[in-house]
C-alpha positions in Angstrom: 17.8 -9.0 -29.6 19.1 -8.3 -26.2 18.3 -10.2 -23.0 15.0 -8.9 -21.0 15.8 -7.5 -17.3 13.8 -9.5 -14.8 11.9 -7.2 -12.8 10.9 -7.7 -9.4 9.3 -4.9 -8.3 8.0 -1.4 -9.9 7.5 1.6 -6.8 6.5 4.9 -8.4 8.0 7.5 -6.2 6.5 11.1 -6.3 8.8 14.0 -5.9 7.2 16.9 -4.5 7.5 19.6 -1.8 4.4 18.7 -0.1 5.6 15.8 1.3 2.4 15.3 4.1 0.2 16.7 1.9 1.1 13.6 -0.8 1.2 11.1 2.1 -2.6 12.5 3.6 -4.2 12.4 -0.4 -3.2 8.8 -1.0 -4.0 7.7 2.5 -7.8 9.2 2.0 -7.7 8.1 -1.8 -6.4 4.7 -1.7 -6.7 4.0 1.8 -2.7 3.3 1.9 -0.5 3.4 5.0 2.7 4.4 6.1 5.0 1.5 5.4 8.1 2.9 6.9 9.7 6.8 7.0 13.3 8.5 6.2 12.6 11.0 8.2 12.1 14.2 6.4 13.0 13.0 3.0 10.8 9.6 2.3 7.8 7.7 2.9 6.1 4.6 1.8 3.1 3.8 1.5 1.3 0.6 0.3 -1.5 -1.6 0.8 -2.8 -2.8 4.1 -4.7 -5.7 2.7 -2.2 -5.9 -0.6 1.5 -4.5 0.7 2.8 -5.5 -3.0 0.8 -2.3 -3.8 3.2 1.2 -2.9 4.0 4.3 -3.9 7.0 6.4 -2.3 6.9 9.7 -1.5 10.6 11.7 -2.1 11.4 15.6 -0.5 11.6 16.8 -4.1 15.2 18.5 -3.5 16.6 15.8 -1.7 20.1 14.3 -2.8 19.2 11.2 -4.0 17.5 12.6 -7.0 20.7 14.2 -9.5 20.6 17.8 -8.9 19.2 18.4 -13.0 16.6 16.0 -12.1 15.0 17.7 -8.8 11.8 20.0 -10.5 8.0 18.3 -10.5 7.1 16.1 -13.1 5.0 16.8 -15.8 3.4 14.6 -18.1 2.6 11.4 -16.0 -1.0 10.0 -15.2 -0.6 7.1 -12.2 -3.5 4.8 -13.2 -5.1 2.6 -10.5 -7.0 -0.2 -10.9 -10.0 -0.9 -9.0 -12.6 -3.7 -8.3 -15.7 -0.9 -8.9 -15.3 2.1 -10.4 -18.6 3.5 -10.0 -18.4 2.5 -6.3 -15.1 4.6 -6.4 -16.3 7.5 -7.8 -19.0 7.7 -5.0 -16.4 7.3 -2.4 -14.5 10.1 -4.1 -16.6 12.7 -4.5 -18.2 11.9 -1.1 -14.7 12.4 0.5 -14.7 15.9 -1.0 -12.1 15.2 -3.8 -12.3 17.6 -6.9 -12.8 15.0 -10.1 -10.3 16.0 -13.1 -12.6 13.7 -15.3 -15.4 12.6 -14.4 -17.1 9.0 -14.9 -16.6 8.0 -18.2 -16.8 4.7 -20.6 -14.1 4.6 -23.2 -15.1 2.9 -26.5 -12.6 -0.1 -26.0 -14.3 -1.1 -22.3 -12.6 0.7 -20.1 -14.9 3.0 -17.1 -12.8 5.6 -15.3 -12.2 9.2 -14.3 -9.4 11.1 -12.9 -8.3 13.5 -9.6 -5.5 15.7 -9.3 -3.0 14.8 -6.2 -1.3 17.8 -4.7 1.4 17.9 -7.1 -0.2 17.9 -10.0 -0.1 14.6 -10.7 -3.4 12.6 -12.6 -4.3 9.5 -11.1 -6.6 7.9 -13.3 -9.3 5.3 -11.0 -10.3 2.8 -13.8 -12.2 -0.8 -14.0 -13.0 -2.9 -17.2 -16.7 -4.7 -17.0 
């Protein structure tokens, strides 16, 4: 058995050409702000009332991502968890957002449903009763 790695933090970045685009959906989604900017090749954004809460932005062809590395991902669902889900869904669909899937209650507990971010990318809204 090997040792565990002590994590201190986990920051999901995005790579994507539509760098403002990215940063406007999850400010109108999540309510998140701009943390602090690379200019033209990064941004974070977290939290106002939680700042442990963030998710980076990257230019998707920038050269800290290995050359092999720089296409949009496939395959990868960010799931958020929130204090109401049905009060979410409301907010969501009032802001104009486009549901992937809508309101639903899994059979193990869980209530969520989905939107598309400008990349592509699911992020799954979610709440357990």
């Amino acid at each position: 058995m090997t040792e565990s790695i002590a994590v201190t933090r986990l920051l999901p970045n995005i790579c994507t050409e539509k760098m403002e685009d990215t940063r406007d959906f999850y400010k109108e989604l999540l309510g998140f702000v701009v943390g602090f900017e690379h200019q033209g090749w990064y941004i974070q954004m977290a939290s106002p009332e939680r700042p442990e809460l963030q998710i980076g932005i990257m230019r998707l062809d920038h050269e800290f991502t290995p050359r092999p590395f720089q296409h949009p991902a496939q395959g990868v669902i960010l799931s958020v968890q929130v204090e109401d889900v049905d009060a979410a869904c409301a907010a969501v669909k009032a802001r104009g957002f486009e549901l992937a899937q809508d309101l639903c209650t899994e059979e193990f507990g869980m209530r969520r449903f989905m939107v598309a971010d400008p990349n592509g990318l699911l992020v799954n809204l979610f709440s357990f009763p």
